[in-house]
C-alpha positions as a printed NumPy array, in Angstrom:
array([[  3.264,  39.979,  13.665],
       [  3.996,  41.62 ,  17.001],
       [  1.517,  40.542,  20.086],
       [  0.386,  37.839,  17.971],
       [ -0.236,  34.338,  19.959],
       [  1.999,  31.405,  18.888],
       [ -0.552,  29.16 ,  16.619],
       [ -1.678,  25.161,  17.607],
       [  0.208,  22.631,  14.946],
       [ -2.688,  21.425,  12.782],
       [ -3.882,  17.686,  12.897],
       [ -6.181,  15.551,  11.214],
       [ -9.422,  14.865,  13.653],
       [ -9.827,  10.949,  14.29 ],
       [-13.009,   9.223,  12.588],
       [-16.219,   8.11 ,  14.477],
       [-15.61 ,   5.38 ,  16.648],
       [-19.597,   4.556,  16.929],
       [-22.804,   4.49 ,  14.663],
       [-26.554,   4.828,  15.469],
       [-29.893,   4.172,  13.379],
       [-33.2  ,   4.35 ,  14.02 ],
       [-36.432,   3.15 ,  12.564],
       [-40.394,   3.298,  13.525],
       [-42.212,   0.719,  15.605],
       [-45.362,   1.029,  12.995],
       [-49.217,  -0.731,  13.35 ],
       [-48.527,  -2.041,  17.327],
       [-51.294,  -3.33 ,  18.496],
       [-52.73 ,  -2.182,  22.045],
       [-51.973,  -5.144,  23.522],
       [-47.614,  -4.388,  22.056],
       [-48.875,  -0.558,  23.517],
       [-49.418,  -1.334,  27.126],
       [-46.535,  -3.586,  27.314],
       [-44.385,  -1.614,  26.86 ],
       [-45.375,   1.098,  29.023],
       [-45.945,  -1.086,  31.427],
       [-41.883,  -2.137,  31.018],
       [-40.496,   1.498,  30.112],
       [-42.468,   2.526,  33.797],
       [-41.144,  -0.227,  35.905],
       [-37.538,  -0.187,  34.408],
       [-37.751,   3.442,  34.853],
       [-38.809,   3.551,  38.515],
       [-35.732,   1.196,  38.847],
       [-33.589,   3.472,  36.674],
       [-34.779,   6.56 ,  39.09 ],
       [-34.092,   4.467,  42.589],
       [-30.958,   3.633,  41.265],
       [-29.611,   7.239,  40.027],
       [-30.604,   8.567,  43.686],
       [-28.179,   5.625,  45.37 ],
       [-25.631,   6.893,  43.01 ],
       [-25.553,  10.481,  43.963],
       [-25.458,   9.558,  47.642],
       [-22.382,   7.447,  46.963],
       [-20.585,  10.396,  45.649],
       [-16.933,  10.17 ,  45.595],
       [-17.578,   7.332,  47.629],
       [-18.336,   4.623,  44.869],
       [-16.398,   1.691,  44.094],
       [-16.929,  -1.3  ,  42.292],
       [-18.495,  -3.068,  45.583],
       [-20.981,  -0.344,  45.569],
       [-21.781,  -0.279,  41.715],
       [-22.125,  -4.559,  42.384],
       [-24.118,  -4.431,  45.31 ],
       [-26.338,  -1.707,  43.309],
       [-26.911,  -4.442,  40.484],
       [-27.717,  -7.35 ,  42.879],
       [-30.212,  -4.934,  44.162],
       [-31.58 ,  -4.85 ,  40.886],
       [-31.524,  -8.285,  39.391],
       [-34.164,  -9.422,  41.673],
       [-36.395,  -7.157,  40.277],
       [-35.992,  -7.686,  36.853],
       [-32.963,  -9.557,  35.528],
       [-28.864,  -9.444,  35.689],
       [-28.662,  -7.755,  31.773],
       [-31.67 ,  -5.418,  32.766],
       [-29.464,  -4.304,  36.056],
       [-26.371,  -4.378,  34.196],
       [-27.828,  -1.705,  31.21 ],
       [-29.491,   0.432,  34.02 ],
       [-26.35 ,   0.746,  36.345],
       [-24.074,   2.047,  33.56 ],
       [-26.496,   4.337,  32.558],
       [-26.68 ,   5.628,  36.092],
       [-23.213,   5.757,  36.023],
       [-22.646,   7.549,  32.757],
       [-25.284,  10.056,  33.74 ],
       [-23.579,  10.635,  37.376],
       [-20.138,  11.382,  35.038],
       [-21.91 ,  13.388,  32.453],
       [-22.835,  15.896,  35.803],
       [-19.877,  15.836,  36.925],
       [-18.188,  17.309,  33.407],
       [-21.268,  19.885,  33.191],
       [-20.413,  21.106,  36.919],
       [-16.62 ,  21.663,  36.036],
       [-17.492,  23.9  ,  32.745],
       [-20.311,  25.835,  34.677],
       [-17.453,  26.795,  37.389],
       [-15.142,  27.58 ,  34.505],
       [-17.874,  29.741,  32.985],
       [-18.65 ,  31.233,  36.475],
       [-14.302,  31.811,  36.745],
       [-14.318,  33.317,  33.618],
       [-17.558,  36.018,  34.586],
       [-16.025,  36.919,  37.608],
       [-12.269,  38.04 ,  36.111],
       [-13.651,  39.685,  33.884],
       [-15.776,  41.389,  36.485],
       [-13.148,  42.048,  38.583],
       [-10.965,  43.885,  36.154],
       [-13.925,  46.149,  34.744],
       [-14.929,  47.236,  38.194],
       [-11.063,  48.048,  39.153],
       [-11.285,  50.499,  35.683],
       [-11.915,  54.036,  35.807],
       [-15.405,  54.862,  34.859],
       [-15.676,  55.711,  31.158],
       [-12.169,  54.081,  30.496],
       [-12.155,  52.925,  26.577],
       [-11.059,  49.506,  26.02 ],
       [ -8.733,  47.934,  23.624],
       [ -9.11 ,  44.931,  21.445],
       [ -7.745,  42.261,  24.267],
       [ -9.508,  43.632,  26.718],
       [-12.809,  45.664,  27.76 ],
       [-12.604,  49.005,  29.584],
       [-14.489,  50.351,  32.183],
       [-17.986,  50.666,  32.999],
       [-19.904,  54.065,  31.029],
       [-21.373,  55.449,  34.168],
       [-21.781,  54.961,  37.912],
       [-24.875,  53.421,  38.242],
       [-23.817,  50.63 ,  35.567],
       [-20.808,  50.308,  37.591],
       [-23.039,  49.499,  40.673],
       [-25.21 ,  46.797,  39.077],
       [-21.918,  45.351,  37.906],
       [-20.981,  45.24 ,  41.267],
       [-23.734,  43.567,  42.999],
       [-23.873,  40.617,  40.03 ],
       [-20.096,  40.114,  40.754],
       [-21.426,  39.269,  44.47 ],
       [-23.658,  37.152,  42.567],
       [-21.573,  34.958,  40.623],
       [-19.287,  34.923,  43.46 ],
       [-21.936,  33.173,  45.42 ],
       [-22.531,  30.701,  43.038],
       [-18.952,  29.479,  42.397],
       [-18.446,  28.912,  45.952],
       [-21.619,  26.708,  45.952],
       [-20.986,  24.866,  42.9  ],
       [-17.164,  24.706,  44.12 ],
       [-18.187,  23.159,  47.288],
       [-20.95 ,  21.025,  45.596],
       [-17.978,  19.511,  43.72 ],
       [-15.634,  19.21 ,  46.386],
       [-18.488,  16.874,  48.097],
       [-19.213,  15.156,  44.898],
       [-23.181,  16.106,  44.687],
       [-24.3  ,  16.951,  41.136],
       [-27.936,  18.333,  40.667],
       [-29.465,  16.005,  38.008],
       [-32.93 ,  14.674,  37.04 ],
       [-34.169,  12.102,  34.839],
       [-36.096,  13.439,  31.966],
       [-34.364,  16.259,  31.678],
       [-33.926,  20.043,  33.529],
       [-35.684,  21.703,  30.472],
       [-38.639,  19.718,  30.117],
       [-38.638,  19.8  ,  34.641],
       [-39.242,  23.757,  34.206],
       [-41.102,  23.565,  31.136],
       [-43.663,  22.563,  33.614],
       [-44.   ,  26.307,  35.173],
       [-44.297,  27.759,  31.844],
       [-46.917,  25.55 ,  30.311],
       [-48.78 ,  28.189,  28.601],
       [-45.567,  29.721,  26.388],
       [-44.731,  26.006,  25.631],
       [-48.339,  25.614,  23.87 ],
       [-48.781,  22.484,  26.492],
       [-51.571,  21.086,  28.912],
       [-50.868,  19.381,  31.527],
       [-51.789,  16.438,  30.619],
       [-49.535,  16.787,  27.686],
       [-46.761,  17.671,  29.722],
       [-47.46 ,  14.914,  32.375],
       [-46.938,  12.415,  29.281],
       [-43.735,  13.427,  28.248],
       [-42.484,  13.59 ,  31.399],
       [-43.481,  10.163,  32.152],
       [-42.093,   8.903,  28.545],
       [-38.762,  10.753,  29.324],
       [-38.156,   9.295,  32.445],
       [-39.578,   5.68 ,  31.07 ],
       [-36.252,   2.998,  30.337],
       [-36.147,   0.42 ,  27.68 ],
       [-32.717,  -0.156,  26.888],
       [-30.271,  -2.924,  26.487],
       [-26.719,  -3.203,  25.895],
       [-25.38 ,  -5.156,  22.933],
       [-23.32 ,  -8.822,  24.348],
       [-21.15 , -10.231,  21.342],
       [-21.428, -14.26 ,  21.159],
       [-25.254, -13.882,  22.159],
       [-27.653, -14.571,  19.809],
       [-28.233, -11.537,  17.038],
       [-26.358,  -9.558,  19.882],
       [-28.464,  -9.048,  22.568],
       [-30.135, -11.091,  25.211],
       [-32.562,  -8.508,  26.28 ],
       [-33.977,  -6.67 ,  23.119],
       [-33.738,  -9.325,  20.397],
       [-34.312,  -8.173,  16.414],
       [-34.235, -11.075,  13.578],
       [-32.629, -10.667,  10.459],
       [-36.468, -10.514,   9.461],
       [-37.329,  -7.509,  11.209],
       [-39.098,  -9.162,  14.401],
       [-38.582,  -7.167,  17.41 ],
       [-38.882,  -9.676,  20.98 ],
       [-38.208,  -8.073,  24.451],
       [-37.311, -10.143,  27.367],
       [-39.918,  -9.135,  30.017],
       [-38.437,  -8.299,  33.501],
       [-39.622, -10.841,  36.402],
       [-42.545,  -8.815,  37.902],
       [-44.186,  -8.764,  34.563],
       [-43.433, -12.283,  33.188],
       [-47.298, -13.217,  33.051],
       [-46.954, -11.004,  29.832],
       [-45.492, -12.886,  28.073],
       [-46.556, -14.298,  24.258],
       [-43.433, -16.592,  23.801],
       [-40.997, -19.008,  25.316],
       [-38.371, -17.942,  28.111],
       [-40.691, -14.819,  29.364],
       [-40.074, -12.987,  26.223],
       [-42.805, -10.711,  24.35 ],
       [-42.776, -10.42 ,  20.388],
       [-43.858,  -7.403,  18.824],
       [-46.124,  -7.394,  15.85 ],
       [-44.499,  -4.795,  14.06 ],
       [-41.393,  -5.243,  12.133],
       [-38.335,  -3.62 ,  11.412],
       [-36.49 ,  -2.439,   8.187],
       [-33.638,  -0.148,   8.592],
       [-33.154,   1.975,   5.519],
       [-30.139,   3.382,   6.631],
       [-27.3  ,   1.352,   6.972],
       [-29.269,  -1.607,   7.183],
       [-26.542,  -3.939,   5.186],
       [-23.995,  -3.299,   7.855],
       [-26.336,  -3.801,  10.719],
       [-27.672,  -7.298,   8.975],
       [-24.266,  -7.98 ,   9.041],
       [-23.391,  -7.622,  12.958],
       [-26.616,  -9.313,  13.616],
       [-25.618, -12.436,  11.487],
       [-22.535, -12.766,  13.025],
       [-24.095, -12.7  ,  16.642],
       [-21.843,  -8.817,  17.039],
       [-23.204,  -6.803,  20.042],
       [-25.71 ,  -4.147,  19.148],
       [-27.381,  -2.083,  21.783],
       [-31.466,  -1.117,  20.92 ],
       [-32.934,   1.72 ,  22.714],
       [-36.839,   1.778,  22.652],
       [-38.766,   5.264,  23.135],
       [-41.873,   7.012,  22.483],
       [-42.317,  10.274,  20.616],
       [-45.313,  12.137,  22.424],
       [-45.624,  14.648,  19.937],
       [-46.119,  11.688,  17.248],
       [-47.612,   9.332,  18.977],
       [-44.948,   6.829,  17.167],
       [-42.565,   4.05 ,  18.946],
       [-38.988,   4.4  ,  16.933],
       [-36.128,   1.199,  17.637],
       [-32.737,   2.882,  17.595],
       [-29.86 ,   0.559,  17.357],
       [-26.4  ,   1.603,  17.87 ],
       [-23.282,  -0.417,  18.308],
       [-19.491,   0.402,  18.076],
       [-17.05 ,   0.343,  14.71 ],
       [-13.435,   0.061,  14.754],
       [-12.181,   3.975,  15.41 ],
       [-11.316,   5.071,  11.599],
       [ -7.595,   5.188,  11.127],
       [ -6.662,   8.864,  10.114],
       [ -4.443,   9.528,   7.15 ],
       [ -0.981,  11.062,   7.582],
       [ -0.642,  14.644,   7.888],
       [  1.05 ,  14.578,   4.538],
       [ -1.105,  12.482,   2.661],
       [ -4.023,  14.228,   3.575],
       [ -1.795,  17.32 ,   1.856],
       [ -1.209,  15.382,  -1.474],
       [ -3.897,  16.027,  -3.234],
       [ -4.778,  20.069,  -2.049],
       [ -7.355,  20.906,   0.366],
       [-10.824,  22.679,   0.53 ],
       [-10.325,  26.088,   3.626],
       [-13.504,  26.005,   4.872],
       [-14.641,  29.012,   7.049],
       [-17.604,  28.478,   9.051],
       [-20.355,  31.44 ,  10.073],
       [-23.761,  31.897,  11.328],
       [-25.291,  31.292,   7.996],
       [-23.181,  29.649,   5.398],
       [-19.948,  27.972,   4.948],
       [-17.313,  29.818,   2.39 ],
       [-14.747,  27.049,   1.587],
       [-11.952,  27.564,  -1.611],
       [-10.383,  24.762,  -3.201],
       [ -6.248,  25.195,  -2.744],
       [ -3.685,  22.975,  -5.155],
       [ -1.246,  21.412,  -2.283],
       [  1.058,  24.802,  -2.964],
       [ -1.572,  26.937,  -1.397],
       [ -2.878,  28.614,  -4.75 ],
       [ -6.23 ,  29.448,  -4.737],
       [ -8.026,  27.568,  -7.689],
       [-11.611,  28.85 ,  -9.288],
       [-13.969,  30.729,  -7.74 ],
       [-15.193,  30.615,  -3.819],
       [-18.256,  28.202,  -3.12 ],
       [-21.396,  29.107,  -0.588],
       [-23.453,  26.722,   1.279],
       [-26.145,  28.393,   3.444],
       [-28.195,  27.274,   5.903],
       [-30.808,  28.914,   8.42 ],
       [-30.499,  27.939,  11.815],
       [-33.487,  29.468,  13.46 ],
       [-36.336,  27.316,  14.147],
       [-36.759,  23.843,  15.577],
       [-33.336,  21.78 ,  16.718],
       [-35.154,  19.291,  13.751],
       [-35.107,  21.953,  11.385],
       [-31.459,  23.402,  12.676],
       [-30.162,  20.18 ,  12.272],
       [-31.978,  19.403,   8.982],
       [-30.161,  22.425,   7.268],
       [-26.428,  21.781,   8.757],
       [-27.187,  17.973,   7.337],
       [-27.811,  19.581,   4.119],
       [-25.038,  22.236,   4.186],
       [-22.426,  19.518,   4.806],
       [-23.815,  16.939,   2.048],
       [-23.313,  19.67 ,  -0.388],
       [-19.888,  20.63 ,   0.575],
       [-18.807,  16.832,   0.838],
       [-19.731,  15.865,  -3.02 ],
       [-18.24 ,  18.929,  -3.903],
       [-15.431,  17.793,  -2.324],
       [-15.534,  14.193,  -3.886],
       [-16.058,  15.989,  -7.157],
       [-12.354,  18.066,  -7.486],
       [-10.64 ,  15.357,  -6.129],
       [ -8.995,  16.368,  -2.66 ],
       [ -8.434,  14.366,   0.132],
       [ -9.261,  16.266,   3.484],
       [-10.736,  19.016,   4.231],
       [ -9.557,  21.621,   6.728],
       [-12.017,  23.639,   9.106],
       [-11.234,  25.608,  12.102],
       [-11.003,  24.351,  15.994],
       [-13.776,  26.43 ,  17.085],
       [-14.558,  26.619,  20.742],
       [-17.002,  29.181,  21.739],
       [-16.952,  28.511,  25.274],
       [-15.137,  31.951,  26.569],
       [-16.655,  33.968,  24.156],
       [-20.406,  33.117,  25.271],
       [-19.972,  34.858,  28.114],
       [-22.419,  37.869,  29.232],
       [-19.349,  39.954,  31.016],
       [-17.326,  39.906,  28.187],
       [-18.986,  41.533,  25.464],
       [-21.378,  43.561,  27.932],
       [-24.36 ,  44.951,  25.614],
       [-23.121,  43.269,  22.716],
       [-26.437,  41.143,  22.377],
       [-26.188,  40.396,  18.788],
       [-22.989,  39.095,  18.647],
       [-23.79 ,  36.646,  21.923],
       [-26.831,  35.345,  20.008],
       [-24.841,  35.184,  16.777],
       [-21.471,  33.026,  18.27 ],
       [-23.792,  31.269,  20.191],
       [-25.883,  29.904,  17.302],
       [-22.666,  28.09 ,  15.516],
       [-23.068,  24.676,  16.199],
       [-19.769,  24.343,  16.915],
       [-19.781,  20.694,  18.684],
       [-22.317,  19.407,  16.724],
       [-20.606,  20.314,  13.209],
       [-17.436,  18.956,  14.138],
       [-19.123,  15.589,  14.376],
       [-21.238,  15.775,  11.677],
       [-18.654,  16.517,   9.868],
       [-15.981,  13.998,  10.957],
       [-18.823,  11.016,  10.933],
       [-20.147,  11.939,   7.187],
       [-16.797,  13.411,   5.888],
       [-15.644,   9.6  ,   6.62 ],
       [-17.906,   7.864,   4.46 ],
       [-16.707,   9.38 ,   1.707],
       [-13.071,   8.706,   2.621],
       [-12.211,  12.163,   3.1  ],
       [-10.173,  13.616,   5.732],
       [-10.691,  16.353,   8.036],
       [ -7.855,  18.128,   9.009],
       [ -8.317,  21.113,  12.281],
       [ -6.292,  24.335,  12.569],
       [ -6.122,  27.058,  15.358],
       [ -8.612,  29.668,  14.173],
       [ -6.392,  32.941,  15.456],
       [ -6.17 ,  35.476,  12.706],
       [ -7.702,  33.867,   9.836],
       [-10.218,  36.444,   9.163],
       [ -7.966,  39.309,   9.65 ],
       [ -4.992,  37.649,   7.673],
       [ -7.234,  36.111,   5.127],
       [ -9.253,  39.597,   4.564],
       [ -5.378,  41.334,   4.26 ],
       [ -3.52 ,  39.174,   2.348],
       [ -6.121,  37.814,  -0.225],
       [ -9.668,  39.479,  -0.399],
       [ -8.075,  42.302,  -2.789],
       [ -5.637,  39.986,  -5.164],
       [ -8.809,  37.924,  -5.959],
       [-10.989,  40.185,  -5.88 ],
       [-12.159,  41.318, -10.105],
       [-14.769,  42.436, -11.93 ],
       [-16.604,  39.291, -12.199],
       [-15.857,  38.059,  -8.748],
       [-16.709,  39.039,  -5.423],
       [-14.333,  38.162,  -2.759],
       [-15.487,  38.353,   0.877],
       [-13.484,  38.445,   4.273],
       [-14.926,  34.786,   4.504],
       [-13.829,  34.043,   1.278],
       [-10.245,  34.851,   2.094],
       [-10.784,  33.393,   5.826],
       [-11.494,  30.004,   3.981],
       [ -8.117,  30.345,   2.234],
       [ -6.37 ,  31.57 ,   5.032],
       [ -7.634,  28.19 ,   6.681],
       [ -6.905,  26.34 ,   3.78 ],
       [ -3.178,  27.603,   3.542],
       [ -2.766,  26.686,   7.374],
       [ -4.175,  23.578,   6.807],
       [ -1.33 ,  22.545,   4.468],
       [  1.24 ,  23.936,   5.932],
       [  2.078,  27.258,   4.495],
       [  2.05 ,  30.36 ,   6.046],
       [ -0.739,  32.581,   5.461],
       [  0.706,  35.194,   3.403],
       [  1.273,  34.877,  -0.607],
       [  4.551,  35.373,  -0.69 ],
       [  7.538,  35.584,   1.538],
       [ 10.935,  35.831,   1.553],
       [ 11.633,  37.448,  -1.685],
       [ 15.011,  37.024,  -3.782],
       [ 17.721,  39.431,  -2.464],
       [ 18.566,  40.77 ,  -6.086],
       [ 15.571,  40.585,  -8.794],
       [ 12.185,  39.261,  -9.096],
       [ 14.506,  36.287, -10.586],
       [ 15.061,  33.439,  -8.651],
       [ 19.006,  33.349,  -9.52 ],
       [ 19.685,  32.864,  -5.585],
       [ 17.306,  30.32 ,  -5.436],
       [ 13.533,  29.52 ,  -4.91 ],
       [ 11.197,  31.74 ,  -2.163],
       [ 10.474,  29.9  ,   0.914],
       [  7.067,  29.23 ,  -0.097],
       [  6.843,  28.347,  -3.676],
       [  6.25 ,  25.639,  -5.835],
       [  8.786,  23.543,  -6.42 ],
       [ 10.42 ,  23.312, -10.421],
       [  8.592,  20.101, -11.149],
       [  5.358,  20.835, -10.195],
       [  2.621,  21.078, -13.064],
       [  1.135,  24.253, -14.03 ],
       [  3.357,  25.893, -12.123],
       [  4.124,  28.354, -15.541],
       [  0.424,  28.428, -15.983],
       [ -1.199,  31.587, -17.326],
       [ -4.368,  33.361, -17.125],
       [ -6.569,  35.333, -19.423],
       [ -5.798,  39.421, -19.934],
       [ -7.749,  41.312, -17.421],
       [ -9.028,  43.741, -19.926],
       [-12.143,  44.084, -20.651],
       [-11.609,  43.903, -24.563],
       [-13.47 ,  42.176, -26.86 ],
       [-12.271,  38.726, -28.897],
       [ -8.974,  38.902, -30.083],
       [ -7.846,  41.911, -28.28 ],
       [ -9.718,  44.131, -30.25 ],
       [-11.207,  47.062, -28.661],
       [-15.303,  47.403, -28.957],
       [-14.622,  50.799, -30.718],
       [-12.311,  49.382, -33.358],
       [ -9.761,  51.24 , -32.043],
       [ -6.226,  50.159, -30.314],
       [ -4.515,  51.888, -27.48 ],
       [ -1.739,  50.408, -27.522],
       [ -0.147,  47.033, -29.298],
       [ -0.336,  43.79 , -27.001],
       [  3.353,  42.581, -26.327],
       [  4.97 ,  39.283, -25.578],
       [  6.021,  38.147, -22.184],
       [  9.729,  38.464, -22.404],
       [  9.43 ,  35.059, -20.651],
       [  8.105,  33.523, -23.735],
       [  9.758,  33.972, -26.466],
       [  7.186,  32.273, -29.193],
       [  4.495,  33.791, -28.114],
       [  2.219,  35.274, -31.08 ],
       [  2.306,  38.654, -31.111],
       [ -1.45 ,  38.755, -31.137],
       [ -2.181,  37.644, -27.8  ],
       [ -0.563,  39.13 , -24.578],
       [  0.588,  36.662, -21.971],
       [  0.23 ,  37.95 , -18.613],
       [  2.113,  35.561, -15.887],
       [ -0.249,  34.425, -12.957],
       [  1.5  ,  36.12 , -10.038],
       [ -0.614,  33.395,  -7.433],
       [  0.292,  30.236,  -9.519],
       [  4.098,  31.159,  -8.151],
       [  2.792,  31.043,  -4.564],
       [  3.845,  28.377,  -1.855]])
């Protein structure tokens, strides 16, 4: 197609390379209560000094400063304590970092398209690659003066960056403003002052293999008994041997509790993460440790078997189920999900969206299944799409990142691949090449329908279109097979499908009466003469 962009090769997305559960501290006594909040605020104090010696280092830090940051620390509480709060600080200082470089991206992006709007005629219409000018002067003006704006702000985050200071806070910039806003957010402040104190609190410990059940610092039994190693200051707190403190409650992970017995046993390093839930009132343990990264499956193996287009929208996914020729097999499948509400509740439904689609999956039989490379990230953007509100708030509630890894992680259990394609055109093709051909009487084809085979098609490797290339002297394949077709030995590939009238039983009429007399395919030359035999036109598709 003219003006169309040359498409990214399609790949199979690599398998989780990590795993985290979680599980509730339940019946603590007071006494397992005020230790550790008495722990969680003096590691987090430390966790707080230390993030503000990272951001003056800057672009300045080394591995002499990040040691001389942990000797600091060890005297205070211990060398695994300083060790688990250092990387943190250091992960968090890189994690700003990344966020800075995509806000100045963003801020690039607001300000071309700005620039070209403003350097329109007034009224100018637009075209589908690119938005026109403003409607009328005074729009034009306020245009103007948030261009001056955004111009501002990229040369302070630009020279921000170039000094290597990042603005971050511990507990979080939401719950920081959430603070000025306390009556919208249904919150006292004493409530507030809570979570902000349990946000900012640290009881963490990274996982050391060769150490007993995998960590020094947080220690859990095969049993379920949770021990903490106390930091110096508050060693007098101590109920056990060696400074440590043992929790009365005890832990049972439902969830992937064999495999985590299993790195325990073998004294395999598993970090544990400690936190309270305000809102609850509940203590939750959430271990996490890494797994070998999942070898993906060839390209072509994950082709063997067919694939399952999936097209994902706002409210439901529309996935197909393609042989490995590309032909379309049954009917199109729906999975919705509602993503207003809580981030529990958003997440809740995707969970449950995905599960379905997976055993469906696991039920025909394929091997991967192929979804689009969605990125959002210029589309989100307020000067691009001007007054279109709606369609900001609708691109912007596709949980684009988070599905991908849902996906991969729980796609991956099941020992199913998932294979990524560029996303360009496969609503448009999809809706022009295959939303009609489907479409009948007793089925409904959408454009996501035919997106989800467009993706599917793409996935394995065949061009969109049903057919291409046709024979240069009959609908005969004397000068050999289309480009895209299945191949001679391929099963089913002579398959037929039902008549598409809408007679009754044995091709009688409802009236009694005939129009005219059902005729043989000249194809198939013992055909009954009772029944007509209508070749599928699709099953001959590559």
């Amino acid at each position: 197609m003219r003006g169309s962009r040359e498409l990214a090769a399609s790949f199979v997305v690599s398998g989780p390379a990590g795993m985290a559960i979680r599980d509730r501290l339940g019946h603590l006594t007071s006494q397992d209560e005020k230790v550790l909040r008495a722990v969680g605020e003096h590691q987090g104090a430390l966790a707080s000094r230390d993030l503000k010696a990272r951001c003056a280092d800057g672009l300045e830090h080394s591995a002499d400063t990040w040691a001389s940051r942990k000797r600091e620390l060890t005297g205070v509480s211990s060398s695994r304590i300083a060790g688990a709060i250092t990387k943190a600080t250091n992960d968090q200082w890189a994690l700003a970092r990344r966020c800075q470089a995509a806000h100045i991206q963003n801020l690039e992006a607001g300000i071309k398209t700005l620039r070209h709007r403003l350097s329109l005629p007034i009224g100018k219409r637009g075209t589908k690659r690119a938005a026109g000018g403003y409607r009328s002067k005074s729009e034009w003006f306020r245009k103007s003066r948030r261009l001056a704006m955004l111009e501002d702000r990229h040369a302070a985050a630009v020279s921000d960056r170039q000094a290597g200071r990042v603005r971050v806070v511990r507990g979080g910039k939401r719950l920081l403003n959430t603070r000025h806003h306390l009556a919208r957010a249904g919150l006292t402040e004493g409530q507030w002052r809570e979570r902000w104190e349990a946000e900012r609190w640290f009881i963490a410990a990274d996982g050391e293999s060769g150490k007993r059940f995998g960590n020094e610092t947080i220690r859990v039994t095969p049993d379920g008994e949770v021990s903490i190693k106390l930091p110096a200051p508050l060693a007098h707190l101590a109920n056990a041997r060696h400074g440590r403190y043992t929790l009365t409650a005890r832990i049972a992970f439902a969830h992937r509790g064999a495999e985590w017995a299993d790195r325990i046993t073998t004294n395999r390093s598993v970090a544990y993460r400690i936190h309270l839930d305000t809102g609850r009132c509940r203590w939750y343990l959430t271990a996490s440790w890494q797994r070998p990264v999942v070898k993906t499956i060839p390209l072509e193996a994950a082709r063997a078997r067919g694939m399952i287009g999936v097209d994902t929208n706002a409210d439901h996914f529309a996935a197909y189920l393609l042989d490995r020729h590309g032909n379309p097999v049954g009917d199109p499948h729906r999975f919705p999900y509602d993503l207003s509400g809580t981030a529990g509740h958003r997440d809740a439904q995707l969970r449950h969206a995905l599960t379905r689609l997976i055993n469906w999956a696991v039920r025909v039989g394929v091997a991967a299944i192929g979804i689009e490379d969605l990125d959002f990230t210029t589309e989100k953007t307020r000067e691009k799409h001007g007054r279109k509100k709606r369609f900001r708030q609708l691109i912007s509630g596709i949980p684009t990142g988070k599905l991908k890894a849902r996906l991969v992680s729980m796609a991956a259990e099941q020992g199913l691949a998932v294979v990524a394609v560029d996303p360009a055109y496969t609503s448009l093709w999809g809706a022009q090449h295959w939303q009609k051909p489907l479409a009948t009487p007793h089925r409904t084809m959408s454009r996501h329908d035919a997106a989800g085979i467009a993706i599917g098609r793409r996935a394995l490797g065949h061009p969109v279109r049903r057919r291409t290339a046709p024979p240069p002297h009959d609908r005969s394949d004397r000068a050999g097979h289309r480009t895209v077709q299945a191949r001679p030995g391929a099963r089913g590939r002579e398959g037929t499908r039902p008549p598409t009238t809408d007679h009754a039983p044995g091709g009688v009429p409802p009236n009694g009466t005939r129009k005219r007399e059902p005729s043989a395919s000249n194809t198939v030359r013992d055909a009954p003469r009772t029944q007509q035999w209508v070749q599928d036109s699709l099953m001959r598709t590559g």
